[in-house]
C-alpha positions in Angstrom: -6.1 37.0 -4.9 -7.0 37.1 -1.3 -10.2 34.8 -0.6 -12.6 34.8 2.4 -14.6 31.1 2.9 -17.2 31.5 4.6 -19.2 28.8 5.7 -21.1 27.0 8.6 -18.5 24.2 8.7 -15.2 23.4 7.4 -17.4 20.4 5.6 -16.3 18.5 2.4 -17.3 21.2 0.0 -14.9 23.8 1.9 -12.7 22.0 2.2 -12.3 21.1 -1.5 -12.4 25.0 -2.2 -9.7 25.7 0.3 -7.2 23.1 -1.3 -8.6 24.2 -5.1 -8.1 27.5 -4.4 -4.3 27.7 -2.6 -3.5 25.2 -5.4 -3.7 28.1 -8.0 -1.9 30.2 -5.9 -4.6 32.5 -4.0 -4.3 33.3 -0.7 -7.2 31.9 1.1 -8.4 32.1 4.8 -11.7 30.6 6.3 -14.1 31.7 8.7 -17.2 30.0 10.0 -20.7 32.2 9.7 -21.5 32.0 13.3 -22.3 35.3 14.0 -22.5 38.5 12.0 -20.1 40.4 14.0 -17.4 37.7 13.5 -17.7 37.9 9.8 -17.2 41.8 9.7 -14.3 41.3 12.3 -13.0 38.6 9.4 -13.4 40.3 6.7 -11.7 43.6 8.7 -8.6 41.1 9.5 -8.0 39.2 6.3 -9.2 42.5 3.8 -10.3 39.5 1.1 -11.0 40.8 -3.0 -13.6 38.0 -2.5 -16.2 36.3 -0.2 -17.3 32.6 -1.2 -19.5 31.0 0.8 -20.1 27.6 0.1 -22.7 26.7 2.8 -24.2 29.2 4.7 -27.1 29.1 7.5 -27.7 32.8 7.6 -27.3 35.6 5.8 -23.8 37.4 5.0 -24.6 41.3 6.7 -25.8 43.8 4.2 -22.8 46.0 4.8 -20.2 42.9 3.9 -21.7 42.1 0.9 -22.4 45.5 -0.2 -18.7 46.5 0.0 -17.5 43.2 -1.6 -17.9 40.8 -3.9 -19.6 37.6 -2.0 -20.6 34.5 -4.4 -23.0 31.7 -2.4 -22.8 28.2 -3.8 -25.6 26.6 -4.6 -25.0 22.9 -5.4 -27.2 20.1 -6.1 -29.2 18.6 -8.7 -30.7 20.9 -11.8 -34.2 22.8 -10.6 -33.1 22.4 -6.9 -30.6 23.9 -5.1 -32.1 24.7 -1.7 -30.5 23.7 1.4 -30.6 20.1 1.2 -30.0 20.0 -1.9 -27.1 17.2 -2.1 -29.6 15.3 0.7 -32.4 15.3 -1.8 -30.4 14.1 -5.0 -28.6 11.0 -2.5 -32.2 9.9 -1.5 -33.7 10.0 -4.9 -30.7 8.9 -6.6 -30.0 12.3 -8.9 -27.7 11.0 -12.1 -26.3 14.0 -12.2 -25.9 17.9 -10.3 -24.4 20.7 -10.4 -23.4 24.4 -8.7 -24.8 27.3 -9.1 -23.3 30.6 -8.4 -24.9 33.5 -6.6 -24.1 37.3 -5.8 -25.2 37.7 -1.8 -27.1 40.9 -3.1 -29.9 38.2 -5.3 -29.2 35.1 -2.9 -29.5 36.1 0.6 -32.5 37.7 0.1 
């Protein structure tokens, strides 16, 4: 399966993904989300079956994720998975977390 990462930064999590994924075989490419335009051009070059975005400071454009399936990770601990989510559970210690899947449609709303 070809793969699109997208994500702010090529930071730990993505970088798990990327070696996860091409492990079991997928082809997978990453782009960073810093600009709109560059993710259509992306998604234009690499024609993926699937957009995961695994940390995200913007929105993926209406048009990307209308036309294809884009999941957003949401990690951190249970009942919180906002954007400093892994901060939150450091500072207070969290026991245990998790990740959440999202279709762009319900999370970048």
């Amino acid at each position: 399966m070809r793969i699109l990462l997208l994500s702010h930064s090529f930071n730990s999590l993505t970088q798990r993904l990327h070696v996860e994924l091409r492990d079991r075989g997928h082809d997978v490419a990453v782009e960073l989300d810093i600009h709109a335009e560059v993710t259509r051009e992306s998604v234009a070059l690499h024609r993926p079956d699937l957009v995961i975005a695994p940390f995200l400071k913007q929105a993926i454009p209406n048009d990307v994720w209308r036309s294809l399936r884009c999941l957003v990770v949401h990690p951190g601990p249970p009942g919180d998975r906002g954007p400093a989510a892994l901060d939150w559970a450091i500072l207070d210690g969290a026991s245990e977390w998790g990740v959440r899947l999202s279709p762009a449609s319900t999370a970048m709303r």
